[in-house]
C-alpha positions in Angstrom: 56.3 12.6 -13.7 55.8 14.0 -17.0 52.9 11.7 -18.1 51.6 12.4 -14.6 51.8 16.3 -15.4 49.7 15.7 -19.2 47.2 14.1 -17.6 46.8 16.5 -15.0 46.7 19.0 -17.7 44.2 17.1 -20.0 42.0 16.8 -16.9 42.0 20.7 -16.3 41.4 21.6 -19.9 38.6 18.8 -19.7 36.5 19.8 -17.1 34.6 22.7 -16.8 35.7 26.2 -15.9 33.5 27.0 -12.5 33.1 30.7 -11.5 32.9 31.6 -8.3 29.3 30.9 -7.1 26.6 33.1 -7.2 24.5 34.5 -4.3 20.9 33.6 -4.8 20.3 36.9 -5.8 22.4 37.3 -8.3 22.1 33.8 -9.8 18.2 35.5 -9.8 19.3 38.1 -11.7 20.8 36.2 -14.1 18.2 33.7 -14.1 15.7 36.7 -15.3 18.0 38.1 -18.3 18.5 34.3 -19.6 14.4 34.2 -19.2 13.7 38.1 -20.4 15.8 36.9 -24.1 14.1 33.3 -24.5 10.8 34.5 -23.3 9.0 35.1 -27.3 10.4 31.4 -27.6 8.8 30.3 -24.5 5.6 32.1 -24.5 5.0 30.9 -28.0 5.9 26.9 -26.6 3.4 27.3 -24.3 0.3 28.8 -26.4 1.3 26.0 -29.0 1.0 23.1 -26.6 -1.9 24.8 -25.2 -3.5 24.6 -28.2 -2.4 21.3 -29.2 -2.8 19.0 -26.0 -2.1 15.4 -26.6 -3.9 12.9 -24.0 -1.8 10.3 -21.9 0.8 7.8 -24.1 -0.8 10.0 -27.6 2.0 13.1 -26.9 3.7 11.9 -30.3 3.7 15.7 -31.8 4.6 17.4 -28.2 7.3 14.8 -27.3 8.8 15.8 -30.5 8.8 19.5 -30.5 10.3 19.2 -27.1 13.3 16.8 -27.8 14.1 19.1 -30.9 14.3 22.1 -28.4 16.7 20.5 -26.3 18.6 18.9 -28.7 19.4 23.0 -29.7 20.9 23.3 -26.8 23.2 20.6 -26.6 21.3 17.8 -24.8 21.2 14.2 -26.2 18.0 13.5 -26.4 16.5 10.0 -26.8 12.4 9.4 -27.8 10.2 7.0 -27.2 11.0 5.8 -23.6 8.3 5.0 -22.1 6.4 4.6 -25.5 6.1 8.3 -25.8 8.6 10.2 -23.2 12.1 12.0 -23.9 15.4 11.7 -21.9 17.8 14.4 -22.0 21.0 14.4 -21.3 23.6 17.1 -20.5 27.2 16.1 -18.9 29.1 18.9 -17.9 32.4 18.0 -15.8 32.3 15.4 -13.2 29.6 16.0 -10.3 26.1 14.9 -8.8 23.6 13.8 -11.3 20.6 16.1 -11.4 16.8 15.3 -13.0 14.2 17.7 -13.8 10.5 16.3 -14.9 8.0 17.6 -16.8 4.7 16.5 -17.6 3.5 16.0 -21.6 -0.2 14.8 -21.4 -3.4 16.5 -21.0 -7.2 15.7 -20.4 -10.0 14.3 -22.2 -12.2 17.2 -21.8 -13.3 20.1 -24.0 -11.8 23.5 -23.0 -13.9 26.5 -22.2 -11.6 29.3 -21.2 -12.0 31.4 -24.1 -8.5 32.1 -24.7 -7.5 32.9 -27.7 -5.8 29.9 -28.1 -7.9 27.5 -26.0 -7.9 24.2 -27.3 -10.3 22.5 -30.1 -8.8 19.6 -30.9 -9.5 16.1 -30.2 -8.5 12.4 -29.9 -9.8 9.1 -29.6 -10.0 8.3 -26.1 -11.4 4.7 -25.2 -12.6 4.1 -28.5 -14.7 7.7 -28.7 -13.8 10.9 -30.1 -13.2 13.5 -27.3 -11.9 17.2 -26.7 -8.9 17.0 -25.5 -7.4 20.4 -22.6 -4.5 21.3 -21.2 -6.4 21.8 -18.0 -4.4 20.7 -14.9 -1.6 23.0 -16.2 1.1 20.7 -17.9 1.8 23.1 -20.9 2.9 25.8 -18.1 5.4 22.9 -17.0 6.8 22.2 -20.4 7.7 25.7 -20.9 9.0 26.4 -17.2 11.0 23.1 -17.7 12.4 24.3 -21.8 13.5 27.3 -19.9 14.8 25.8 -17.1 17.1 24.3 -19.7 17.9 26.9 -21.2 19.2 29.0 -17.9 20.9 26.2 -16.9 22.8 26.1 -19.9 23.8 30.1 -20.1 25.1 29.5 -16.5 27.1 26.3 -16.9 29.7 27.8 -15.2 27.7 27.9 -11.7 27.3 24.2 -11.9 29.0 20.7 -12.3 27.5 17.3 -12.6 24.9 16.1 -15.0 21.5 17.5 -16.1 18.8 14.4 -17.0 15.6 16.2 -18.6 12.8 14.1 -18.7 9.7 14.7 -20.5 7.0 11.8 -18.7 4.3 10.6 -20.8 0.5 9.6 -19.2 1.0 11.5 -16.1 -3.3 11.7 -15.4 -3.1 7.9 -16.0 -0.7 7.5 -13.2 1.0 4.9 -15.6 4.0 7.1 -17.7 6.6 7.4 -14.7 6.1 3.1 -14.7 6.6 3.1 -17.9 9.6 4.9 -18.4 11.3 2.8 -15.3 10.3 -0.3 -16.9 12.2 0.9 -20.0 15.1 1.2 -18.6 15.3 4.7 -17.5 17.7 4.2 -14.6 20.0 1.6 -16.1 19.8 3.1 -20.0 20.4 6.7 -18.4 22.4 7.8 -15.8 21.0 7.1 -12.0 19.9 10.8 -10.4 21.5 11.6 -7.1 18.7 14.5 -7.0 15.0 15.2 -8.8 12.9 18.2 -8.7 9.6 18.8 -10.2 6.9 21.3 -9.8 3.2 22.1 -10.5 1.4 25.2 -10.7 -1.8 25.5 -9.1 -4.9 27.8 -8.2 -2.9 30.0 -5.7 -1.6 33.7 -6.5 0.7 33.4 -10.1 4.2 33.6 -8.3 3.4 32.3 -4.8 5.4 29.3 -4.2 5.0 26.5 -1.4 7.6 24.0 -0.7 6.8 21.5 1.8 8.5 18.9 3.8 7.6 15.3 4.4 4.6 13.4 2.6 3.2 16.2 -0.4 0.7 14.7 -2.2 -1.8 11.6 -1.5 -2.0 8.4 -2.6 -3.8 7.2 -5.5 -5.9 4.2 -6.2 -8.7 3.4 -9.4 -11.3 1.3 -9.0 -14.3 -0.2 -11.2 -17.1 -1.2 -10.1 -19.2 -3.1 -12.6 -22.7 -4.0 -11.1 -24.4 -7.0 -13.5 -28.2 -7.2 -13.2 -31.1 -8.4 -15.4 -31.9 -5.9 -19.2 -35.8 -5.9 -19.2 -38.5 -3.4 -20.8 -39.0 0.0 -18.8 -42.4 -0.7 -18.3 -41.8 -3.9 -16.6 -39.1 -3.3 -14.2 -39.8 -6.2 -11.6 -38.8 -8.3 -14.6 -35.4 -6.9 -14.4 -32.8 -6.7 -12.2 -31.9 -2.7 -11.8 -28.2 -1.9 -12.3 -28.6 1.6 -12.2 -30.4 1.6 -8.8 -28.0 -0.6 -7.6 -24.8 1.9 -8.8 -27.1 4.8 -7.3 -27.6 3.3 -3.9 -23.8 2.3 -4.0 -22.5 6.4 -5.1 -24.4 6.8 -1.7 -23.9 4.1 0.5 -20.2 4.0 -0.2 -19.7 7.8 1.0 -20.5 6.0 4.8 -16.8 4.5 4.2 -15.3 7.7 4.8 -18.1 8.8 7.4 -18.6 5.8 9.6 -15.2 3.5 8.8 -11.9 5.7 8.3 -10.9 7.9 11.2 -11.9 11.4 10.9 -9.0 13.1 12.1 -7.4 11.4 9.0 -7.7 12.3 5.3 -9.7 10.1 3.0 -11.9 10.7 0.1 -13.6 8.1 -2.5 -15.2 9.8 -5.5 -17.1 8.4 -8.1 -15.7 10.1 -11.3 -17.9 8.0 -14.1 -21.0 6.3 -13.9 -22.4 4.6 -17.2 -25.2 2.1 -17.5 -28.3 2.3 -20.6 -28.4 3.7 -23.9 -32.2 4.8 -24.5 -34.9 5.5 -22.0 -37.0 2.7 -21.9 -34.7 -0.1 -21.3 -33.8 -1.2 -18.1 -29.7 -2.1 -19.0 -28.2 -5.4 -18.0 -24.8 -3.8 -16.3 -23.6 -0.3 -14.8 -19.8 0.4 -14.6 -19.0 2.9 -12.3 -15.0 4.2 -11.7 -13.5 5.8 -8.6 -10.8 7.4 -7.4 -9.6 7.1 -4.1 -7.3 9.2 -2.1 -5.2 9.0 1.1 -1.9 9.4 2.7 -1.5 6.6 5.5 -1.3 2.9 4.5 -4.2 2.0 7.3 -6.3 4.9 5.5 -5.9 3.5 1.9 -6.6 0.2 3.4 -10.0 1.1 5.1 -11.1 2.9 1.7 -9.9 0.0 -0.5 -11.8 -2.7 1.5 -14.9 -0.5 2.3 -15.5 -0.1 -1.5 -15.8 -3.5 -2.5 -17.7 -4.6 0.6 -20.1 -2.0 -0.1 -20.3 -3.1 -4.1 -21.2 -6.6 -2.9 -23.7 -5.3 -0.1 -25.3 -3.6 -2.6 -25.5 -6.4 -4.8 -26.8 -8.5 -2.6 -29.7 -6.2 -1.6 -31.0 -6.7 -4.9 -30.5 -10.4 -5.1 -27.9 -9.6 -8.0 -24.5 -11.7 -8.7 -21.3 -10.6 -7.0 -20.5 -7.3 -9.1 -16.8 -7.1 -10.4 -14.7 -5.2 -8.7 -11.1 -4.3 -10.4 -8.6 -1.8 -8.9 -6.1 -0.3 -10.7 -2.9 0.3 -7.9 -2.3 4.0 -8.5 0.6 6.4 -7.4 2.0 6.4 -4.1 2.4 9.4 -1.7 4.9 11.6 -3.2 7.1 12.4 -0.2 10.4 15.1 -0.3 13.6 15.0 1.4 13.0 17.7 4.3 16.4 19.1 5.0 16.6 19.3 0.5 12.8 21.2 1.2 13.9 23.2 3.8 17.7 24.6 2.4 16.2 25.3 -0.7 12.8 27.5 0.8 16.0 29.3 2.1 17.9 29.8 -0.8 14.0 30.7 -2.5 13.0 33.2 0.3 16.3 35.1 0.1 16.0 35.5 -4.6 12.8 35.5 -4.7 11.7 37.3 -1.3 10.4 35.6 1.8 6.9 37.0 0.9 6.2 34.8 -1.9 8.1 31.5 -0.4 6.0 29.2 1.7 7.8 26.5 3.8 5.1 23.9 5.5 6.9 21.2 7.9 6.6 18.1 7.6 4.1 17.2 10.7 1.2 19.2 8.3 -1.1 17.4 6.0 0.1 17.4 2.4 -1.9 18.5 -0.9 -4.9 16.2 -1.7 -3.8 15.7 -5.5 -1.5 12.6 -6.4 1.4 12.3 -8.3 3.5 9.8 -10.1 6.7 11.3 -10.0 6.9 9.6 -6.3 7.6 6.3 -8.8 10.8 8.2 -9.6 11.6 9.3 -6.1 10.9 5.5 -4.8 13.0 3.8 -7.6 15.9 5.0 -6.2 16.9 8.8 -5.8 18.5 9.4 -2.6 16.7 13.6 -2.1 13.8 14.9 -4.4 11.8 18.2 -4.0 8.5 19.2 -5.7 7.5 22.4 -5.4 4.1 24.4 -6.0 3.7 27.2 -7.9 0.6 29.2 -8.0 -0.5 30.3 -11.2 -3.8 32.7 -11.1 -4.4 36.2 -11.5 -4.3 37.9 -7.9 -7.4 40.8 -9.2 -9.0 37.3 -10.8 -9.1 35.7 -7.2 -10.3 39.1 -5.8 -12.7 39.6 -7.9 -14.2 35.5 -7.6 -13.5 36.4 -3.3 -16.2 39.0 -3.2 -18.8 37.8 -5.9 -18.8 34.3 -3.6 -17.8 32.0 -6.6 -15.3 29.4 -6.9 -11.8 29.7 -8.4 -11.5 27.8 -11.2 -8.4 24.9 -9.9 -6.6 22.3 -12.4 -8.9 19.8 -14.2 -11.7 22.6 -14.5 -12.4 23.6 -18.3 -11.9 27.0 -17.2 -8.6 26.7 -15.8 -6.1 29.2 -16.9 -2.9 30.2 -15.5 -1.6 33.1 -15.9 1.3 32.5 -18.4 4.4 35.0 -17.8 4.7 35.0 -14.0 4.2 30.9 -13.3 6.4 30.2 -16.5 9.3 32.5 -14.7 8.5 31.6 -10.9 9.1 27.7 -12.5 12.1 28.6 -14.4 13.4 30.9 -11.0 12.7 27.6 -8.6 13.5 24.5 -10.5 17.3 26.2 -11.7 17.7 27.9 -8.4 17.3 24.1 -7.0 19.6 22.3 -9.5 22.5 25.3 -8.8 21.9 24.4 -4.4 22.6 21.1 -5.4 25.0 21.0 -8.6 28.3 22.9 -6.8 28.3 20.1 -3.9 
């Protein structure tokens, strides 16, 4: 009885000491003062990453400055998973096991926001030198998921369980979430019982939408290489034409999603790159086109798939070419989020943040367009996910753009530019709000 009473004791001394919980507005409250103290350390994160973007499996410097931050605050933080992602770790009493993923890579592109700190560096990409921009909005997610962190901490007494941070290298290529799996992620680390993740967007800075069921599309690459006959300009019916054979094809394949997929259902194939020639007055021996293709049904994504290379060799054939080469690169699959986890915490969201700014779309509604590999995450093995979206621009900005009749600048434009202070705190707000529903079950 004695050794039974120690142990007993040991135990209580051990584990963690949980106040009573929080109503969502208070843990709000709280959540604000934790963000109001760290926010010259945040704000500062986020203009340095900004103007140091690091392209997909090349985040050596931000991968670093972001496992030194969390190593501050108690995490053990391991490098180089994936190649170039971090794994935090934070035990804190016995309970569910909790991840939260943020993005480290940005875009080969050159910025042209005119911040003060807009980006002008640059990095090999492919063999060529390129500008490189944080232009879909990752260094927003770094911060929001650093202060995350950091609120998390200040109120370990809300919660019990396990925090796993992860920092995901190569999200763009659709290629970091499958390399951190393959590195042992879920048997090196311990095995989430919940994920969240979020993304700002184009909307109002603040607005968030949380939807149930399927959220994002699926993702497939494709190349398209088209091999003709290199002959002098001036003598073109010496030559076999590669670029009028990838010109027909950028139109001819668009009757794929007009004439072939069912138009009640979402489908899109666009040709992002199309490079064939180096001077005007040779006719080149090959164009290599490469696509992106979108959907969120299996028969949809089979349709597109299939219509792309029959079109490639239709094409080819028209111009008495060889079969062209046609290579896809399987992409991410639909990202797709536990609907009761989507609905109870739009609840606990509406009632901190206001039901004005909280958006909760059922699941029978089409999801967002973009894809995402965090569903690699989600499909490796955790039981209930959420990702949320956050919207990120000025409200007078999207005004202003509203009656002038121009278009608002959404992620991957060079002009993109959230507004920093009220997406870095609606992230912070959601993602610990989430991980507090779930960490006092």
């Amino acid at each position: 009885m004695r050794l039974s009473a120690l142990l007993l004791a040991s135990a209580l001394i051990a584990a963690p000491a949980i106040a009573a919980p929080l109503a969502p507005t208070a843990a709000r409250a709280k959540i604000d003062a934790v963000i109001d103290h760290n926010w010259p350390e945040l704000e500062a994160l986020y203009k340095d990453l900004h103007s140091h973007p690091e392209v997909g499996f090349q985040e050596v410097r931000t991968g670093a400055l972001l496992a030194d931050k969390l190593r501050k605050l108690g995490f053990a933080v391991t490098e180089h998973v994936g190649k170039t992602g971090i794994v935090g770790v934070y035990h804190n009493g016995p309970g569910p096991v909790v991840l939260v993923r943020t993005e480290l890579d940005a875009l080969p592109m050159e910025e042209k926001t005119g911040l003060p700190w807009a980006s002008t560096a640059q990095q090999v990409v492919n063999g060529k030198t390129t500008f490189t921009m944080q232009a879909c909005g990752h260094d927003v997610h770094m911060a929001w998921w650093l202060g995350t962190a950091q609120a998390l901490i200040a109120l370990k007494d809300q919660w019990h369980g396990t925090l796993i941070f992860i920092g995901q290298p190569s999200e763009e290529m659709g290629a970091g979430a499958k390399a951190m799996l393959a590195d042992g992620l879920f048997t090196r680390f311990p095995k989430p019982d919940y994920a969240f993740a979020a993304h700002v967007g184009a909307a109002p800075a603040g607005e968030v939408g949380v939807k149930q069921g399927v959220v994002t599309s699926t993702a497939d690459s494709i190349r398209v290489t088209f091999i003709g006959q290199g002959a002098h300009g001036s003598m073109p019916d010496k030559s076999i034409d590669p670029i009028v054979m990838g010109a027909r094809f950028v139109e001819d394949v668009q009757t794929v999603i007009s004439r072939q997929k069912d138009p009640q259902k979402f489908g899109v194939v666009t040709v992002g790159s199309f490079h064939a020639g180096t001077v005007a007055n040779i006719i080149p021996d090959n164009a290599v086109l490469q696509l992106t293709l979108r959907s969120f049904e299996p028969e949809v994504r089979k349709v597109l798939i299939e219509g792309v290379a029959t079109t490639a060799k239709a094409v080819a054939d028209m111009s008495h070419a060889p079969a062209p080469e046609v290579t896809r690169f399987e992409g991410a699959a639909s990202v797709v989020n536990d609907d009761a986890l989507a609905a109870s915490a739009a609840a606990t969201l509406k009632t901190a943040l206001g039901a004005g700014r909280v958006t909760l779309e059922p699941a029978f509604k089409p999801g967002w367009t973009a894809s995402e590999d965090y569903s690699e995450f989600v499909n490796a093995g955790v039981p209930h996910s959420v990702y949320f979206s956050i919207g990120g621009s000025d409200p007078k900005l999207l005004e202003r753009l509203k009656a002038e009749g121009k278009p608002v600048p959404v992620n991957h434009s060079p002009f993109f530019a959230p507004l920093a202070e009220p997406s870095i705190r609606a992230g912070v707000e959601v993602l610990t709000l989430a991980v507090l529903g779930v960490a006092k079950k």
